[in-house]
C-alpha positions in Angstrom: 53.1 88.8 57.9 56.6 88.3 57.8 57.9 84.5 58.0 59.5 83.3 60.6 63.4 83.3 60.4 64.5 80.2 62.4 68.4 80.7 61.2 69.0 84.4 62.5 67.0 83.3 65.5 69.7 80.3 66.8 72.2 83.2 65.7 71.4 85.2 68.3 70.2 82.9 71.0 74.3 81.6 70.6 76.0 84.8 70.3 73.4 85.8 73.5 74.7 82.8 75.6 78.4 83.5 74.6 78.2 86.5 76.2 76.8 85.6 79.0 79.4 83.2 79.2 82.1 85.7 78.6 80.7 87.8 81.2 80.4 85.1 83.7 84.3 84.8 83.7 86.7 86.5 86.3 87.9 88.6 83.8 84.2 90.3 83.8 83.0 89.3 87.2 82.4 91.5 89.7 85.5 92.7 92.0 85.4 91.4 95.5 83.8 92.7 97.8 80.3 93.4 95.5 78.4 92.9 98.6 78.2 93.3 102.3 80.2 91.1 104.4 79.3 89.4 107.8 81.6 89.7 110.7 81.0 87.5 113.8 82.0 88.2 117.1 82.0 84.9 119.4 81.4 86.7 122.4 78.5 89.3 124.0 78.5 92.9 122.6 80.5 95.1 125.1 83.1 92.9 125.8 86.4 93.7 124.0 86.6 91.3 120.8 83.3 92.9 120.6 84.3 96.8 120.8 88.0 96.1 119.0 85.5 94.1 116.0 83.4 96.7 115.4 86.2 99.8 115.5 88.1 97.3 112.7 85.0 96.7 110.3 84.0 100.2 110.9 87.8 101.0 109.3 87.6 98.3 107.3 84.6 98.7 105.3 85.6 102.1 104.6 88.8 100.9 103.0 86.8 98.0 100.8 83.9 100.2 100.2 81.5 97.6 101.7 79.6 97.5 104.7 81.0 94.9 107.1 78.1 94.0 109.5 79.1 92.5 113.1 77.0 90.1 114.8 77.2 88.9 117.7 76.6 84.8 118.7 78.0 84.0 122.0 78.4 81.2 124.2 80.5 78.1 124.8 83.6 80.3 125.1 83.4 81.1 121.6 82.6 78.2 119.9 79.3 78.5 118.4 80.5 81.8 117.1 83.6 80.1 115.8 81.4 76.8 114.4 79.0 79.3 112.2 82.4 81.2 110.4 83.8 77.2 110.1 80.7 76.1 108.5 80.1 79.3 106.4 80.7 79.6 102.6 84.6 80.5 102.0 83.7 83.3 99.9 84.9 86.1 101.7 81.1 87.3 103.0 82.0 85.6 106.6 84.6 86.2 109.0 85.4 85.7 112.3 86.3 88.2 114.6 88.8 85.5 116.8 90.3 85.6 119.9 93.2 83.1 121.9 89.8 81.4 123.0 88.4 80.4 119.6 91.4 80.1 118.1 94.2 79.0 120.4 92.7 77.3 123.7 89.3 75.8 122.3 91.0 72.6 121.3 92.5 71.9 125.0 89.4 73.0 127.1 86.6 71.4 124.4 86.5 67.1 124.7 85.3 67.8 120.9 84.7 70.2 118.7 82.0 71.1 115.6 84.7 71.5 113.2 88.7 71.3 113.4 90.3 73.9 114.8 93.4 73.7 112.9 91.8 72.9 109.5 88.6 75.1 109.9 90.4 78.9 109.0 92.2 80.6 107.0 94.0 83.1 109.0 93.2 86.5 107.3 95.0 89.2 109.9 96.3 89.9 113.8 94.1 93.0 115.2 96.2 93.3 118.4 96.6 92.4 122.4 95.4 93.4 125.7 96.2 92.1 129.1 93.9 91.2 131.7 93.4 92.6 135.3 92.4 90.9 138.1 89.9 92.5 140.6 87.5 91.5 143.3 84.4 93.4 145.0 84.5 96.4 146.6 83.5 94.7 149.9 85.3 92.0 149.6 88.0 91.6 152.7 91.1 91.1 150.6 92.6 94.7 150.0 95.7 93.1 147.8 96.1 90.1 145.6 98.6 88.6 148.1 95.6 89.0 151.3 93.2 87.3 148.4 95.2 84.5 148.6 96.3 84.2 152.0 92.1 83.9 152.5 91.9 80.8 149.8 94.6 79.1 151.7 92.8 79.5 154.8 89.5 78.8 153.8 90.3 76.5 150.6 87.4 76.9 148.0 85.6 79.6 150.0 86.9 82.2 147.4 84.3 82.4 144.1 85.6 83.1 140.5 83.8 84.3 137.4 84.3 83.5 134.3 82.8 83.8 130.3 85.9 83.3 128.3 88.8 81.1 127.6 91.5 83.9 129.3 89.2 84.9 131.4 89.4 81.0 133.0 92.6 80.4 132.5 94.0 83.3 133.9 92.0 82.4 137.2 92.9 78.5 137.5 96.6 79.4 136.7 96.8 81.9 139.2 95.3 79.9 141.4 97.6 76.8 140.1 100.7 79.0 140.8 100.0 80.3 144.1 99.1 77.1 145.4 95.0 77.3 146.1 92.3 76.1 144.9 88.7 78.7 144.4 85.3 77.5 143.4 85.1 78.9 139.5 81.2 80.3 138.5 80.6 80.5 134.8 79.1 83.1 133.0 77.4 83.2 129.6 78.9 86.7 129.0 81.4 89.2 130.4 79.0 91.6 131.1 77.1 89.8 133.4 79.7 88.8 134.9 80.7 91.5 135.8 77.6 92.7 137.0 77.4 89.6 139.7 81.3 90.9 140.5 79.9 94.5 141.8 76.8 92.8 143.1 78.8 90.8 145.4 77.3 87.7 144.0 81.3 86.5 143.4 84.6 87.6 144.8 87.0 87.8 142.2 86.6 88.3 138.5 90.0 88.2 135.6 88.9 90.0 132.7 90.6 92.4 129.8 90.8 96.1 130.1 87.6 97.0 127.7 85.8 95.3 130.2 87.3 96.2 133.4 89.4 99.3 133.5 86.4 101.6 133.3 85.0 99.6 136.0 88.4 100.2 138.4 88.8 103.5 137.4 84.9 104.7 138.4 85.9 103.1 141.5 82.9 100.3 141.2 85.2 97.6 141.9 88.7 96.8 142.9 91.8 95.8 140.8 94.0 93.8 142.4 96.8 93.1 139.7 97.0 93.1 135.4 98.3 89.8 133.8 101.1 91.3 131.7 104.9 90.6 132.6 104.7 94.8 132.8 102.9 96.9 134.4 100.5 98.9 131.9 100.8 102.5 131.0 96.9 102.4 131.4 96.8 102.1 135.0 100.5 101.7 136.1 100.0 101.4 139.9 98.4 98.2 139.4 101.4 95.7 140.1 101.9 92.7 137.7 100.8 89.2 139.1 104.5 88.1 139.5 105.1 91.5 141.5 102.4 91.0 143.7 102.9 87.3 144.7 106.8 86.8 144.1 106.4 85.0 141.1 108.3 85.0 137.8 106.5 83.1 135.1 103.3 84.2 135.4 102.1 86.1 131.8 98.5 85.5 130.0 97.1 88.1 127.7 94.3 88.1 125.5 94.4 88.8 121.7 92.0 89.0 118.4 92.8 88.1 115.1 90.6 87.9 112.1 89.8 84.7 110.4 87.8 83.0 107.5 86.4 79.7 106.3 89.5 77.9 105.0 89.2 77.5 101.1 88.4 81.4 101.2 90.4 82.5 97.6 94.1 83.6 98.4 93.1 87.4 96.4 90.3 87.7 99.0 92.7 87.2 102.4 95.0 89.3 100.8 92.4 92.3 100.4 91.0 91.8 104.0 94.7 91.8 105.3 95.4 94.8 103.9 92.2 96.4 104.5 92.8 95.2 108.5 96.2 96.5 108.6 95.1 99.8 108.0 92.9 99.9 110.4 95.7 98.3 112.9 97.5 101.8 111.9 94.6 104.3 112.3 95.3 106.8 114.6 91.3 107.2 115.6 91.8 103.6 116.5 95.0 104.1 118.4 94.1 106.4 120.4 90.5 104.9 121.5 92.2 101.8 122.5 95.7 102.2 123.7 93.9 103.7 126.6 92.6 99.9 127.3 95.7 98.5 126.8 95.7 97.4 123.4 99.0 97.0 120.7 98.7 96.5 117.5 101.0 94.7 115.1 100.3 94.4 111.5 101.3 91.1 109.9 100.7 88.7 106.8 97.9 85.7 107.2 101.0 83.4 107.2 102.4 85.1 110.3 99.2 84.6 111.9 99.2 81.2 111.0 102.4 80.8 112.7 101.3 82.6 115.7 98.4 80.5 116.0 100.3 77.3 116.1 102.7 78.8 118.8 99.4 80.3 121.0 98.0 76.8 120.5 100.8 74.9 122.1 101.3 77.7 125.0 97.6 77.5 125.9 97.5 73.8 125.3 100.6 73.9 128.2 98.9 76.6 130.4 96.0 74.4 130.7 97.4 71.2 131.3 99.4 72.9 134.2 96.7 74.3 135.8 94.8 70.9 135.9 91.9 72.4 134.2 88.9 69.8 133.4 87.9 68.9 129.9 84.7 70.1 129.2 
């Protein structure tokens, strides 16, 4: 039997481990992404940040050769979505499919939040904007936004409101702050259902974004009434604007979606996910499957985002102090 050779042995166990070493390094790591990534959506599937999310990872994980898997965890208007993406390794695996509720309005509605909105994400890329439209029940008496609120002023609080997001509440309370009346708001844990009480008649009046209502107006199930834009849309032009159809002028709130990640996600990693999500902003497939709900895209760097979400922040934070809205 051979003896033992103790010498070559440590030998090799030290050249193993400095190769392992060497292969542990960047230089041989593997290239992100090496995995599947996680994409949450903060609100209920079928509502817009929901369909836009899904038509952007779909796009997207072509481009980075990963699947990117949306899930959906609703409720609070956003913020437990928003809270699982804060709290979530920043390692490029989880992202948050934002809106101007998780990332803009959150911090005036919310008394306090899980995490800090303006420390929490990185800002990876802007997916685009839609406007809202205001419509009420088929049934309903009011045949025009202007007879809707002539009826609140006479019969103050009689006139319900639904709501499941941040815009879609706003939009409702700064109408209503505008023209001078007050309705009695019913929440909703999702868009959906909400709008499923809306054509029910369980409530009058419900402010939502195209994906969720435009199919809705155009079947003929319910009624719009107005969009929220300062112009009409080319979607359904013979809708009026707000300010058209009560003689204002300052009335504007749309919704948008924007992609984030847990801040201290590596710089290389928001710079592939931006690029990756401004092609998908491009895609004609894309284009064309949502323009018909109103949405525009605009391609842009994380550090516009970051501006843009500072600026969104203050307008919101101004939008709801205006319309009196109570902290939650």
């Amino acid at each position: 039997m051979k003896k033992f050779n103790t010498r070559l042995f440590l030998k090799c166990a030290a050249a193993l481990c400095v190769g392992l070493a060497w292969a542990s390094t960047p230089a041989f790591a593997q290239a992100y992404p090496n995995k599947p990534i996680k994409a949450i959506v903060p609100f209920a599937a079928g509502s817009a940040t929901d369909q836009i999310g899904r038509a952007f990872a779909q796009k997207m994980s072509e481009v980075l050769g990963q699947p990117i898997i949306v899930e959906n965890k609703a409720g609070v208007n956003g913020m437990l979505g928003a809270d699982a993406v804060a709290k979530s390794a920043p390692d490029g695996y989880t992202l948050l499919i934002g809106t101007n509720s998780t990332n803009a309005a959150l911090k005036s509605l919310m008394k306090k939040l899980p995490y800090d909105q303006d420390t929490a994400f990185a800002p990876v890329a802007y997916m685009g904007s839609v406007p809202l439209i205001v419509a009420v029940n088929n049934d309903f008496a009011a045949k025009s936004l202007k007879e809707l609120v002539d009826m609140a002023k006479a019969k103050p609080t009689q006139v319900t409101f639904a709501s499941a997001s941040t815009s879609q509440l706003v939009s409702s309370e700064m109408l209503a702050s505008m023209a001078g009346i007050q309705m009695t708001h019913v929440p909703y844990k999702s868009g959906p259902a909400a709008m499923t009480d809306l054509m029910g008649g369980q409530v009058n009046m419900f402010t939502a974004d195209f994906a969720v209502m435009l199919p809705q107006v155009k079947s003929g199930k319910i009624r719009g009434l107005a969009v929220t834009s300062l112009q009409r849309s080319k979607a359904i032009p013979e809708l009026p604007t707000v300010n058209e159809a009560l003689g204002l002028k300052d009335y504007e709130l749309i919704a948008y979606f924007a992609m984030f990640a847990p801040a201290g996600t590596p710089a290389d990693v928001i710079q592939k996910l931006n690029a990756a999500a401004n092609i998908a902003a491009t895609d004609k497939a894309i284009l064309e499957r949502f323009s018909a709900l109103g949405l525009e895209t605009s391609p842009a760097s994380p550090e516009a985002l970051a501006q843009r979400s500072k600026t969104e922040t203050a307008k919101w934070a101004k939008a709801i102090r205006e319309a009196k809205i109570e902290v939650q």
